[in-house]
N, C-alpha and C positions, 0 to 999 in steps of 0.2 A: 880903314881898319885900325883899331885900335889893338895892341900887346901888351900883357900884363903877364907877369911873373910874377906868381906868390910860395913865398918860401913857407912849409909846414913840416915841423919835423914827421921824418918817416914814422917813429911812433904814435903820433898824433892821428896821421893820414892814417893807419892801420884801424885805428879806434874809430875815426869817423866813416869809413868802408864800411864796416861792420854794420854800427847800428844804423847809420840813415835808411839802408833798404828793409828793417826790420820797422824802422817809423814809418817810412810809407807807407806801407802796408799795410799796419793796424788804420794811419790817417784814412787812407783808401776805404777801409771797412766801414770804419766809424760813418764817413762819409756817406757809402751806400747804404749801410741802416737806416739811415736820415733820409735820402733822397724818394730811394725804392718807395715806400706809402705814398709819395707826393709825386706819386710818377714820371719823377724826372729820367729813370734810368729810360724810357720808352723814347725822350725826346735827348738827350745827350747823357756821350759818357764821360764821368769824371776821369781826368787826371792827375794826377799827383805833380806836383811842382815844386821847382825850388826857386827864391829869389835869393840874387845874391845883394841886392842893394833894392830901393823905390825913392821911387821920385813923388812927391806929395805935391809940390803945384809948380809951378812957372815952367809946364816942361816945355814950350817953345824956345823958351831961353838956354835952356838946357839939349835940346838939340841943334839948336843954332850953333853953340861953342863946341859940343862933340864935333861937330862938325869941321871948325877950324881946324879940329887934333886927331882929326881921321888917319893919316899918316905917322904920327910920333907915336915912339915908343915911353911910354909913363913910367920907366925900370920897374925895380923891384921893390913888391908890397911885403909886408910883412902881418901874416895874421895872428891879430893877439888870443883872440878868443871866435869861437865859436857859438851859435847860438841857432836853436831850431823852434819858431815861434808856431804858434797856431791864432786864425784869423775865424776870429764869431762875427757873425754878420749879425745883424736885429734890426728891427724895421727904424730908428732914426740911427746907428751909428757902425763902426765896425770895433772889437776888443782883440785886443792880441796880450797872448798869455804867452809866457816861456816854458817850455815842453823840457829842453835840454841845452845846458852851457857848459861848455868844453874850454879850456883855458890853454892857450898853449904853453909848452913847461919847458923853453930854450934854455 
């Protein structure tokens, strides 16, 4: 198991409550506008998701060493900014566009 503590000011945390469930939501919609003609809703249903970080390649390696630090505690993070990206798929790549960036104001 891994522990992490991320300090965000209370005001910060209040802003981000707010609008994230109001982004998923339209995300969500937008989504089934898009799917619904391509009959995807028949064969799955969208979820909405959050990443907090990805891992782009070597993740053998990457799990390997999570591994060793299963047990520690990594103290305390400190989040500078905030950022809610949106991911376009298209048939050679994927784009990611920034939706919303929140800055934290310590």
């Amino acid at each position: 198991m891994i522990n992490f503590n991320i300090k965000i000011s209370s005001h910060n945390l209040q802003i981000i409550s707010k609008i994230i469930p109001t982004l998923l939501k339209k995300l969500n919609k937008n989504v089934e506008k898009t799917l619904i003609p391509l009959n995807f809703s028949a064969i799955i249903q969208f979820k909405t998701q959050i990443s907090g970080f990805r891992i782009k390649n070597k993740i053998k390696n990457t799990i390997d060493m999570s591994d060793d630090f299963r047990i520690n505690n990594f103290g305390v993070q400190e989040i500078t900014n905030f950022k809610l990206k949106q991911s376009v798929f298209n048939s050679k790549d994927v784009l990611y566009f920034d939706l919303m960036e929140k800055k934290n104001e310590l």
